[in-house]
C-alpha positions as CSV (number, residue, x, y, z in Angstrom):
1,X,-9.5,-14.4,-48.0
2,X,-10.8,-15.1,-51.6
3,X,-7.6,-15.5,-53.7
4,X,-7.7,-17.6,-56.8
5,X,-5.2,-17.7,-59.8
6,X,-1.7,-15.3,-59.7
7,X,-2.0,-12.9,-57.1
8,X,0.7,-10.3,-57.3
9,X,1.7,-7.0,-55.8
10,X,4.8,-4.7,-56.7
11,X,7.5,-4.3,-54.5
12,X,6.7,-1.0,-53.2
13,X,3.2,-2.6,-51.9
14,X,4.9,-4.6,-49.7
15,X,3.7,-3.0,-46.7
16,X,0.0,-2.6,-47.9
17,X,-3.0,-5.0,-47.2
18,X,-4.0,-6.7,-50.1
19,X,-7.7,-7.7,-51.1
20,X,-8.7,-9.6,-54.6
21,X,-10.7,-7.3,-56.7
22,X,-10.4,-8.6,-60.0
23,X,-8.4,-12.0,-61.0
24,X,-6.6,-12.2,-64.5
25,X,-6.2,-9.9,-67.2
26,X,-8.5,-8.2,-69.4
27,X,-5.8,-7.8,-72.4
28,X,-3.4,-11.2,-71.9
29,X,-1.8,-9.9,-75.2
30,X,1.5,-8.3,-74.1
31,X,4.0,-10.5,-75.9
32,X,6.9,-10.7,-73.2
33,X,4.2,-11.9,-70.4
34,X,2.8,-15.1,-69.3
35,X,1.5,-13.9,-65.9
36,X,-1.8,-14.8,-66.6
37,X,-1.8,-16.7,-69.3
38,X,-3.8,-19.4,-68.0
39,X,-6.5,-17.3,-66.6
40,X,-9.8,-16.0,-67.6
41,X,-10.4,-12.7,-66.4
42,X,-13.0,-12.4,-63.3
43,X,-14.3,-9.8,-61.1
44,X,-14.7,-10.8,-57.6
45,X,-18.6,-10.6,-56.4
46,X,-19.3,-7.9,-53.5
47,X,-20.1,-11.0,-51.0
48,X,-16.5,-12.0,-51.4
49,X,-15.3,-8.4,-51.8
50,X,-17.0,-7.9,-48.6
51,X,-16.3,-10.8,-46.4
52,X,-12.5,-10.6,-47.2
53,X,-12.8,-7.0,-45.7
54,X,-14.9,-8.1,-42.9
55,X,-11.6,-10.4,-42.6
56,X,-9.2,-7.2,-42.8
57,X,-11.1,-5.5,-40.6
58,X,-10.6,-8.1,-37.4
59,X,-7.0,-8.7,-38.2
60,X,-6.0,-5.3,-39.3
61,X,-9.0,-2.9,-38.3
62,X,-6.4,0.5,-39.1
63,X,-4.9,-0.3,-42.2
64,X,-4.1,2.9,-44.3
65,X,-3.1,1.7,-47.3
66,X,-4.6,-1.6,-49.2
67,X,-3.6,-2.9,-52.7
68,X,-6.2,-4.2,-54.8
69,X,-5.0,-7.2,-56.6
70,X,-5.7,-8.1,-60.0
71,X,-3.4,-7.7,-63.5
72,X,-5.7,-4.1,-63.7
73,X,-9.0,-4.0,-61.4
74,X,-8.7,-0.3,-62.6
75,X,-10.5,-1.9,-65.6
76,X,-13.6,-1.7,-63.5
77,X,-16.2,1.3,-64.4
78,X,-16.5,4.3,-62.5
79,X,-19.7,3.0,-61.0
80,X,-18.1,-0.1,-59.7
81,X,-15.0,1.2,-59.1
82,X,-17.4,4.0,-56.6
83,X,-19.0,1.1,-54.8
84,X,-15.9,-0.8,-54.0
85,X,-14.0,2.8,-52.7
86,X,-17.0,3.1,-50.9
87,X,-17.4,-0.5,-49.3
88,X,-13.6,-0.2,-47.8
89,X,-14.6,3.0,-46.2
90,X,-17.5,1.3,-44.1
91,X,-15.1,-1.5,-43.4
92,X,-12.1,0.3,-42.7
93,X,-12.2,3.5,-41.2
94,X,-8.7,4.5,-41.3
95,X,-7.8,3.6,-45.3
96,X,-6.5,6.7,-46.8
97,X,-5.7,4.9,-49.9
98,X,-6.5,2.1,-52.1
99,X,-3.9,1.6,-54.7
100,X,-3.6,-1.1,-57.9
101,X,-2.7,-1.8,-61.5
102,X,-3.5,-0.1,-63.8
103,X,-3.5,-0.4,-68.0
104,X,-3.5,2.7,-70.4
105,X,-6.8,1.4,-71.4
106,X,-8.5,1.5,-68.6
107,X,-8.2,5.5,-68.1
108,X,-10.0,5.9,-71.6
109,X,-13.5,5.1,-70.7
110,X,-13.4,7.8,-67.8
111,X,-13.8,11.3,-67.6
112,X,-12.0,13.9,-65.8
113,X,-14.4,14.8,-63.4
114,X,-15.1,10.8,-62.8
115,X,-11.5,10.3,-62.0
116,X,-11.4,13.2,-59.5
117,X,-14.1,11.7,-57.5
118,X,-12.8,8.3,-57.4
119,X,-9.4,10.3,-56.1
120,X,-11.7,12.0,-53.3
121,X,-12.7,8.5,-52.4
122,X,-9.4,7.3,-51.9
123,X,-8.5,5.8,-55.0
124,X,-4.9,6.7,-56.0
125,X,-1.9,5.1,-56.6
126,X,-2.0,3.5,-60.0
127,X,0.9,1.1,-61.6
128,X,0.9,1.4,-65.0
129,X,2.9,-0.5,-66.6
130,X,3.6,1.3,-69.8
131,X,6.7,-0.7,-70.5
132,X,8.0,2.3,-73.0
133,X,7.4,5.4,-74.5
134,X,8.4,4.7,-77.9
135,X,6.0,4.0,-80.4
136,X,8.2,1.0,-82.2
137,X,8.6,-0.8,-78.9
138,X,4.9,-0.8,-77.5
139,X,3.9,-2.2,-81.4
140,X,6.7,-5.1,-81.1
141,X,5.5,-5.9,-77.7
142,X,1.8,-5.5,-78.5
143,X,1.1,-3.3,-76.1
144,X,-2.3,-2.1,-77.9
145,X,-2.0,1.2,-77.4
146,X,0.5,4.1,-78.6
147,X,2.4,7.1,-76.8
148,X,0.1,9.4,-77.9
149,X,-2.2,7.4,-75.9
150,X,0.0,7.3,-72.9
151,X,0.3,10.8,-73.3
152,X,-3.2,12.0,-73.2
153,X,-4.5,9.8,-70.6
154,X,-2.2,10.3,-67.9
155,X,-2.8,13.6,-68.6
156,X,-6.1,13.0,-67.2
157,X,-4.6,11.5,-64.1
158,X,-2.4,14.5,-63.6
159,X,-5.6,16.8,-64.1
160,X,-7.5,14.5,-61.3
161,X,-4.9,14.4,-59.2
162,X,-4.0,10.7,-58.9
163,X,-0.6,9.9,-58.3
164,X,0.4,6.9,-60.5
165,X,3.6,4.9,-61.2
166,X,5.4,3.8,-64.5
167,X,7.0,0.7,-65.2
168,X,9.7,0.7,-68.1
169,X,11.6,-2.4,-69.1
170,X,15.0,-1.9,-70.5
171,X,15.6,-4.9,-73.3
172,X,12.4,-4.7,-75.2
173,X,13.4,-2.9,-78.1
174,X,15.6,-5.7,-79.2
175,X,19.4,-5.7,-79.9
176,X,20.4,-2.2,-81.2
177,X,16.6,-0.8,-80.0
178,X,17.3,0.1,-76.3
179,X,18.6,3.9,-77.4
180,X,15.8,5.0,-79.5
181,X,13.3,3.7,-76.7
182,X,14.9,5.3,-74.0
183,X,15.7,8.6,-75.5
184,X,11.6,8.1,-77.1
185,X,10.4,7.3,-73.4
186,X,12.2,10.3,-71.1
187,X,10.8,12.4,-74.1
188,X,7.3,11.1,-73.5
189,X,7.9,10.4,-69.4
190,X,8.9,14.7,-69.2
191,X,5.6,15.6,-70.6
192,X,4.2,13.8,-67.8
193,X,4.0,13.3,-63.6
194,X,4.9,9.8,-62.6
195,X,5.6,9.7,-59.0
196,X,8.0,7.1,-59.4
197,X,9.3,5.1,-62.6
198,X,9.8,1.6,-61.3
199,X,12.5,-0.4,-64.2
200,X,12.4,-3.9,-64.8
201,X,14.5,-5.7,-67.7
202,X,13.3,-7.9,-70.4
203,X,14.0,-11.8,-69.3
204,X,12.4,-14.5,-71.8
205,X,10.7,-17.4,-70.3
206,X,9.7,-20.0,-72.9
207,X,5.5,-19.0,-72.6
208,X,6.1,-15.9,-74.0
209,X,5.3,-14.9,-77.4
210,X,8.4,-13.1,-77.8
211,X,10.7,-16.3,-76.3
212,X,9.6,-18.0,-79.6
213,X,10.0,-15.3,-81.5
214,X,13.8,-14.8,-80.5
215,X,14.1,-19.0,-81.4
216,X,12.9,-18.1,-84.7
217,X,15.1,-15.4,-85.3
218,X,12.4,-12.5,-85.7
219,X,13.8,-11.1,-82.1
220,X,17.1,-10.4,-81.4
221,X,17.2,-9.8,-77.4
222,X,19.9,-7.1,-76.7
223,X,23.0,-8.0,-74.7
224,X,23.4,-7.4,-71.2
225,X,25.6,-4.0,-71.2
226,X,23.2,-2.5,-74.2
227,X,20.4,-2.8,-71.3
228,X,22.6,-1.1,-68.9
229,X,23.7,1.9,-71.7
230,X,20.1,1.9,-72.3
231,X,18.9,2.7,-68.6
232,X,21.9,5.4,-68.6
233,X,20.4,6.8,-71.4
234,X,16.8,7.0,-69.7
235,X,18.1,8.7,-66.7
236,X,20.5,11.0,-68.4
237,X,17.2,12.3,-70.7
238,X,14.8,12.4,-67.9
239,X,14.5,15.8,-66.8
240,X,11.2,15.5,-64.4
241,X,11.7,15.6,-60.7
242,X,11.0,11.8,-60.2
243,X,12.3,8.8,-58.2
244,X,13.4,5.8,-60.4
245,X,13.6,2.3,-59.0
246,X,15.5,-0.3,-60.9
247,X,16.1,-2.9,-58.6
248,X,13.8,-5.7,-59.0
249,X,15.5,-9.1,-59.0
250,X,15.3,-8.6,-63.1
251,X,18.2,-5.7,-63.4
252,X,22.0,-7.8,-62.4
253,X,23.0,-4.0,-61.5
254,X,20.1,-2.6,-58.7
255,X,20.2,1.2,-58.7
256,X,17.9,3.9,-57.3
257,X,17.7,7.2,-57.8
258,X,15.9,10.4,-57.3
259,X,16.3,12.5,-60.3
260,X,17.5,15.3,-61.5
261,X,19.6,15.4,-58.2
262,X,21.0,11.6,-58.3
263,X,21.8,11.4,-62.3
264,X,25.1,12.0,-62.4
265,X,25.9,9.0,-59.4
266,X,23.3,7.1,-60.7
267,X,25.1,6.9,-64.2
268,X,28.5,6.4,-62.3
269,X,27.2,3.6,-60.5
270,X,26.3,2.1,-64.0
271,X,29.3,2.9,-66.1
272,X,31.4,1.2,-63.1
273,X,29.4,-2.1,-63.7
274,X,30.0,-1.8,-67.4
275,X,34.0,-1.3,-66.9
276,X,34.2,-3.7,-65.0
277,X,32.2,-6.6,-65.0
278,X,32.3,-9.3,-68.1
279,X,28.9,-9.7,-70.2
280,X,29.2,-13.8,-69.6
281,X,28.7,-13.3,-65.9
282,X,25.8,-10.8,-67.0
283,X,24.1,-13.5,-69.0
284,X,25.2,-16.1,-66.6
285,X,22.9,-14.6,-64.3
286,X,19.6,-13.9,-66.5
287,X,20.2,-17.8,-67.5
288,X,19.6,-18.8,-64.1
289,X,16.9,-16.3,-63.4
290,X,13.5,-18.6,-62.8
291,X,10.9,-16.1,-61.9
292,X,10.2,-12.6,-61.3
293,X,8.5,-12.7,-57.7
């Protein structure tokens, strides 16, 4: 298999055969990630593409679901994107779907009717990870894009019929932030159909942008319990029929939920952690956090 540089999957791929499409990331400007920092972007060429599913296809010849790794292979044009969904089917009969990540950007240089085909192909599952909804965060993390444009091109997924995934990271408003964002984000989130809303909190390592920014005073983070009010506030203005995941190793209190039938013990669950457990401990254990995966 042709891996080079970070290869990472989300959680919920776990159980999903992975294949390098692209390596890197075609943005590398988000201001609270180092991922792949070191990396120049690179599409994978068809002869490795294709001998790694040659590989697949001895090993694991009935494999339904594969993940495409890369920070957004999605990047990819529809013509490429065609030829790759269309590859894995000669290789791998049984593949219902081919899932990956997928940035805001990426959608805009596609049209409806492009995106419906790559969905009959077997394209579907996108992560996007938006981060926020709220027009102040996405600028302080320099996310590049606004929630207008959120808005209007998931839109287009939800037209096509691709089922995609959000990821929203409570802390990255700042201290005193995490309230606007989340009540911003549900509002934007409700006009939309994310299949899931995965929830990861902000942790500073020191190659981030915004980890020198906080040493310089020009980022407050916000405390521990603001990021937990913050996610109540999230699930008590989400009003979609959606599951929400925040229990990566990044949230000190795991909780999942399937809304609008879980909110109320979902915000239980939450409020118990905030009466009683002591912000030191909370911080105690972001200090000692090393990694994310």
């Amino acid at each position: 298999m042709h891996f080079t540089g970070r290869t990472w999957r989300p959680p919920y791929e776990a159980h999903s055969v992975i294949i390098q499409v692209t390596s890197g990331c075609t943005y590398n400007k988000c201001r609270f990630c180092s991922l792949y920092k070191k990396e120049c972007f690179r599409i994978s060429s068809m002869d490795e593409f294709e001998d790694d599913l040659a590989e697949i296809k001895k090993w694991q010849p009935y494999a339904r679901r594969i993940f495409w790794t890369g920070a957004n292979p999605f990047a990819l044009n529809y013509e490429h994107l065609k030829l790759r969904a269309l590859t894995v089917r000669d290789y791998l009969i049984k593949c219902q779907t081919m899932a990956m990540f997928a940035s805001i950007r990426d959608i805009k240089n596609k049209e409806v009717w492009q995106l419906r085909k790559l969905r009959a192909m077997g394209i579907n599952g996108l992560s996007i990870g938006v981060e926020s909804g709220d027009d102040e965060t996405l600028a302080l993390a320099n996310k590049g894009y606004t929630s207008s444009d959120i808005l209007e091109q998931c839109r287009k997924l939800d037209e096509a019929g691709i089922e995609y995934y959000f990821v929203y990271m409570t802390g990255l408003a700042g201290k005193e932030g995490g309230y606007q964002n989340a009540r911003n984000s549900a509002e934007l989130f409700n006009q939309l159909n994310p299949f899931f809303i995965s929830v990861d909190s902000l942790t500073l390592f020191p190659d981030t942008e915004l980890y020198h920014m906080a040493r310089q005073g020009l980022f407050i983070p916000a405390e521990e319990k603001e990021r937990i009010r913050e996610l109540q506030m999230l699930i008590h203005n989400l009003k979609i029929r959606t599951h929400l995941f925040a229990n990566t190793v990044s949230n000190f209190a795991p909780v999942t939920a399937y809304l609008p039938y879980d909110r109320e013990k979902a915000v239980n669950e939450l409020q118990f952690v905030l009466d009683y457990t002591d912000e030191m401990e909370m911080k105690e254990y972001r200090k000692n956090l090393k990694s994310l995966g």
